[in-house]
C-alpha positions in Angstrom: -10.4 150.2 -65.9 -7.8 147.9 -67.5 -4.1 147.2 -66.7 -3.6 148.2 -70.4 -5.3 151.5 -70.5 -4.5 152.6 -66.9 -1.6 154.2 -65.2 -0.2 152.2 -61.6 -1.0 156.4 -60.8 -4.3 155.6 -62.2 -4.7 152.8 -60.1 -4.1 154.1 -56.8 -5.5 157.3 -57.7 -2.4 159.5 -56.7 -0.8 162.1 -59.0 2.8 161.2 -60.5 4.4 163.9 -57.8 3.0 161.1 -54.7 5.2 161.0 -52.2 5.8 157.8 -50.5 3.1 158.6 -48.1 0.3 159.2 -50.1 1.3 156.2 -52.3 0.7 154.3 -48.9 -2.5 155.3 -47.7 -3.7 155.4 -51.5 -2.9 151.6 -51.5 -4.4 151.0 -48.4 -7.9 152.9 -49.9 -7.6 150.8 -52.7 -7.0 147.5 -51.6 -9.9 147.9 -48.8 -12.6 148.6 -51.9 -10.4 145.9 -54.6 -9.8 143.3 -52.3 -12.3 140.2 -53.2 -13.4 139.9 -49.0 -15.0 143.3 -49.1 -16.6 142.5 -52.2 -14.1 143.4 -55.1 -12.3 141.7 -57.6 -9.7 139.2 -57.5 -7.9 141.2 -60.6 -8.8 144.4 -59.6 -7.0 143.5 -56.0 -4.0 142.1 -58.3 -3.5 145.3 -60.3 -4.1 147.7 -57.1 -0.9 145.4 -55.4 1.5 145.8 -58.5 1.0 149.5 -58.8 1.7 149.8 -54.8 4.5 147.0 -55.1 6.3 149.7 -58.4 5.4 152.9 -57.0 6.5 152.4 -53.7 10.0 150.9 -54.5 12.1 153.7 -55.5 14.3 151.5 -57.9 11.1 150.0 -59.8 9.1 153.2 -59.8 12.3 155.5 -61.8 12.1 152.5 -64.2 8.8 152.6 -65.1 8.5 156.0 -65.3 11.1 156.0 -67.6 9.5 153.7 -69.7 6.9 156.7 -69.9 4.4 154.1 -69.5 0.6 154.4 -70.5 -1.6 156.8 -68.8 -4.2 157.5 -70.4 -8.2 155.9 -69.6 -10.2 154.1 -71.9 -13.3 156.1 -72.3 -16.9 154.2 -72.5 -18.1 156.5 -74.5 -15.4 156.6 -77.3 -17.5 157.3 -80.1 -18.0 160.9 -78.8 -14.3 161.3 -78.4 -11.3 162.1 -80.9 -9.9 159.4 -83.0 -6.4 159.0 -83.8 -4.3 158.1 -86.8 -0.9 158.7 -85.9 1.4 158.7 -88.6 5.0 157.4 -89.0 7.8 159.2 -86.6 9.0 161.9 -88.5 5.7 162.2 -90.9 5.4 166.1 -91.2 1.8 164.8 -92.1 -1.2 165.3 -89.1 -2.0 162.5 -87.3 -5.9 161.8 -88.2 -8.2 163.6 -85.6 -12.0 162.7 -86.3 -14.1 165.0 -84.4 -18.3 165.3 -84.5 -18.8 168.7 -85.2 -16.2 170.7 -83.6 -14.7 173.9 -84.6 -11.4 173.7 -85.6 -8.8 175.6 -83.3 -5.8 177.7 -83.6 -2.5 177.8 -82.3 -2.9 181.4 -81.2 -6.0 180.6 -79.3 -6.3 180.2 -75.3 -4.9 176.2 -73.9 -8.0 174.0 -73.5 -7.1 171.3 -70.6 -7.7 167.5 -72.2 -9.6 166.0 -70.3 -10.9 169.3 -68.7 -10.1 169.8 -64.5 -13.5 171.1 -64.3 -15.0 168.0 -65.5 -13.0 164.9 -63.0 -15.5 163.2 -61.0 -15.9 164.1 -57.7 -12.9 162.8 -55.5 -10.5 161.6 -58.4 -6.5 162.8 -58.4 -6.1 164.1 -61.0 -2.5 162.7 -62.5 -1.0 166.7 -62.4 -2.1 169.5 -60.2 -4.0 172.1 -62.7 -1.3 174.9 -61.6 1.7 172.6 -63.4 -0.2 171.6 -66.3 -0.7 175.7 -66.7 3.3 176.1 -66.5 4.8 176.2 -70.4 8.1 175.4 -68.8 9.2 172.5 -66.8 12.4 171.9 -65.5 15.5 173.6 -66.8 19.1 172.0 -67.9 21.6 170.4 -65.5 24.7 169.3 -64.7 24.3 164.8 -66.0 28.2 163.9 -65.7 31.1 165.6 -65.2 32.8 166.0 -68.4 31.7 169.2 -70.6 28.7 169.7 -68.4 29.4 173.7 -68.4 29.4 174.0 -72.3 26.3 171.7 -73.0 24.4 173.3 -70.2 25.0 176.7 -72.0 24.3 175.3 -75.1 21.3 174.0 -73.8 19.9 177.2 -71.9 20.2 179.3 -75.8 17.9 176.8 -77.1 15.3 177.0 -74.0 15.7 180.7 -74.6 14.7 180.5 -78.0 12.2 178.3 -77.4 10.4 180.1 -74.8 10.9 183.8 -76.7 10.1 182.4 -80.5 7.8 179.3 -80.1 5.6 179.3 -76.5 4.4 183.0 -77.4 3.0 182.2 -80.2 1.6 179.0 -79.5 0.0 179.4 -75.7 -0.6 175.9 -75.6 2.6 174.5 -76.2 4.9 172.8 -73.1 8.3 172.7 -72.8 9.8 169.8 -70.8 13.8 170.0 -70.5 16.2 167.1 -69.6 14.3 163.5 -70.3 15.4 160.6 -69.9 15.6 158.7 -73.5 13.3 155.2 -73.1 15.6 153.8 -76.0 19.3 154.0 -74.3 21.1 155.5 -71.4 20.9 159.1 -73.3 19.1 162.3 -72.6 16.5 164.1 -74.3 17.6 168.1 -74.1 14.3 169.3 -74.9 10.8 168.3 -75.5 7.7 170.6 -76.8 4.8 169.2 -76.9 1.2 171.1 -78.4 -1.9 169.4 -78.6 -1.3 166.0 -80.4 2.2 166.6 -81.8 5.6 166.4 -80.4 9.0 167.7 -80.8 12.6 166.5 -79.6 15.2 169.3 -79.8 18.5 168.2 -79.4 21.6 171.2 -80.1 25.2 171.7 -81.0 27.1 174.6 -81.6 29.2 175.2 -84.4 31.0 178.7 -86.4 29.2 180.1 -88.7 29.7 178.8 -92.5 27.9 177.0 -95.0 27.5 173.2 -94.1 25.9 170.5 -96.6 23.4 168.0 -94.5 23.4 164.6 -96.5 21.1 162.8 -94.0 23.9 161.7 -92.0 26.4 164.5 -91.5 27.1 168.0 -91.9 30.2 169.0 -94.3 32.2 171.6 -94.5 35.5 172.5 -95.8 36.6 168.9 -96.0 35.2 168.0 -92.8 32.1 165.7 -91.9 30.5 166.2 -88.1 28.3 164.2 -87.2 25.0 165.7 -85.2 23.8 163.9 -82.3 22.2 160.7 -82.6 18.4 161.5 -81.9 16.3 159.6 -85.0 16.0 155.9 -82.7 15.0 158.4 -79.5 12.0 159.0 -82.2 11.0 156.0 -83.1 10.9 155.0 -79.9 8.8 158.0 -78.4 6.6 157.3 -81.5 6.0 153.8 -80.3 5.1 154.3 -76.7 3.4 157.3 -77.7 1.2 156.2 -80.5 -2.0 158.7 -80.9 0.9 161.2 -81.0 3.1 162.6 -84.3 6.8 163.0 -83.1 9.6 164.7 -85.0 13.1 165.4 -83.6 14.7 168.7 -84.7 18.8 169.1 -83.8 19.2 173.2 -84.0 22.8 174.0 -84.4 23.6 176.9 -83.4 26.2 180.0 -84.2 28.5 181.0 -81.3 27.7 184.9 -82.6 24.0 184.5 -81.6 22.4 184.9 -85.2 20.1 183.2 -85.4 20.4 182.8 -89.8 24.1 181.4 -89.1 25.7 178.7 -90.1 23.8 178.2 -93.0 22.5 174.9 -93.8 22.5 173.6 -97.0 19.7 170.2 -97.6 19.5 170.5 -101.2 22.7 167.6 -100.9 21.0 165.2 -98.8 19.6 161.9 -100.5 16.6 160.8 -101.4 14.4 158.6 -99.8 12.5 157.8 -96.8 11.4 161.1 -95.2 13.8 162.0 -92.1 12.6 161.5 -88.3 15.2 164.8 -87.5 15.0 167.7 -89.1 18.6 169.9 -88.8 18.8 173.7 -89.3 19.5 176.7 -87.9 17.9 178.8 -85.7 16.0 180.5 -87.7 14.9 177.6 -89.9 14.1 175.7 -86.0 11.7 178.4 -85.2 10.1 178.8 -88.9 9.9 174.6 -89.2 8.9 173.7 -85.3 5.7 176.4 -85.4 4.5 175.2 -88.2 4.8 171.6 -87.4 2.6 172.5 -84.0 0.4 175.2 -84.8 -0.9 172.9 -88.4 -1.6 169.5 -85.7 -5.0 168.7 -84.5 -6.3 170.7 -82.0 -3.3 172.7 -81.6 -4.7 174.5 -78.7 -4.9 172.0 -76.4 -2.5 170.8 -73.2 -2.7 166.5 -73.4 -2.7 166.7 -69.8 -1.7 162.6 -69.4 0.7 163.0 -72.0 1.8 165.8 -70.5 1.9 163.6 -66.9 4.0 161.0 -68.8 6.4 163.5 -69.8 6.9 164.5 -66.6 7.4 161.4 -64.8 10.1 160.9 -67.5 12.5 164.0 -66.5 16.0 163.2 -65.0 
């Protein structure tokens, strides 16, 4: 195990919900077996003392997990494992999954845990409990300042709605994660779904029902240009950190009335050129777009449980 394909989690051996307690007598275990008097190594002791030295300061540990830093393992045996070609953030395109002779999976069928609970070796944490990685939803929206907190938290709880009636139904394997912290500013990611090796940022805003023409950089209508929230650098930079992943950002603007077909969004206006990292529509076009987007990934099926643990780590 290597700094740069381990977890400080990893390192200890604790999950990322590890109290200051367990992080102790983790560190304790660890530096017993790492520790170059009792026959370890002299890096091995220096990685097991700057996990303990980041997990157990409160100030250093919400940093890193903001960062949404690396958590997944190096496997030995790589060759018998998935390969990944992820493609640029906002690609509608797959990222590259080379498999040796597995049946393709759909959407629709029942989550498969990556890696499997069943199949840890005997005594490891693993980085969530099994019983959270089963949950679709995690955490719901919540008061972040104290100016329009009531009318974005509303806003936000229609798009969890709609999420969780249209999209996690129909794709069991799917996992919504609400409030994140953005790892490219002081922002907030409203919503994340992530499904098998694809991943989607949903930001909202509410507006009357009309026709509005989306350029690439504002909506217009009636003479006036409003501008959607800034999400495409929040893309790129979950694209970066999480690179064996596809992510796409999606800002649904909704209709005060509830319809789901209203306002009407007009792209045909929008220039050409490089293909968008955020997608923006309606309701209706949010559900239609973001199940196709996850149910035509790789392995659709499946719950990335330490992508899923990095996620998590990252909520406000």
């Amino acid at each position: 195990m290597t700094e740069s394909s381990s977890s400080y989690y990893q390192v200890l051996r604790v999950a990322v919900t590890a109290t200051e307690k367990e992080i102790k007598v983790a560190y304790r275990r660890a530096a017993r077996t790492a520790h170059p008097d009792h026959g370890g190594d002299a890096a091995a002791f220096r990685q097991v003392t700057r996990a303990y030295e980041t997990l157990i300061d409160p100030t250093r540990r919400k940093a890193y997990d903001r960062s949404y830093a690396a958590g997944t393992l190096r496997n030995e045996d790589a060759d018998t494992e998935a390969h990944f070609d992820a493609p640029p953030a906002g690609s509608r395109a797959s990222a590259t999954v080379h498999r040796q002779g597995n049946v393709r999976n759909t959407a629709g069928d029942p989550p498969v845990y990556v890696p499997q609970y069943e199949d840890a070796p005997s005594g490891e944490v693993p980085l969530i409990p099994l019983a959270v990685a089963r949950q679709q939803v995690h955490g719901m929206p919540r008061k972040r300042g104290i100016f329009g907190a009531e009318a974005r938290i509303q806003r936000e709880m229609r798009t969890v709605q709609l999420l969780t009636r249209q999209i996690l139904p129909a794709i069991p394997a799917a996992r919504l994660i609400n409030g994140l912290q953005s790892p490219a500013d002081n922002s907030h990611i409203d919503h994340a779904v992530l499904s098998g090796y694809r991943l989607a940022l949903v930001g909202s805003m509410l507006l009357p029902k009309g026709a509005y023409a989306w350029d690439g950089h504002t909506l217009n209508h009636g003479g006036r240009s409003i501008a959607p929230p800034q999400l495409a650098h929040v893309v790129r930079a979950m694209q970066d950190i999480f690179p064996e992943l596809n992510v796409t950002g999606w800002t649904v603007v909704l209709n005060p009335g509830g319809n789901l077909h209203e306002p009407v969004i007009d792209n045909h206006s929008r220039s050409a050129g490089a293909l968008e990292a955020v997608q923006v529509v309606n309701a209706a076009g949010m559900v239609r777009g973001l199940k196709e987007f996850l149910a035509s990934g790789p392995a659709p099926n499946s719950v990335n449980v330490p992508v899923l643990a990095r996620l998590l780590r990252g909520m406000h």
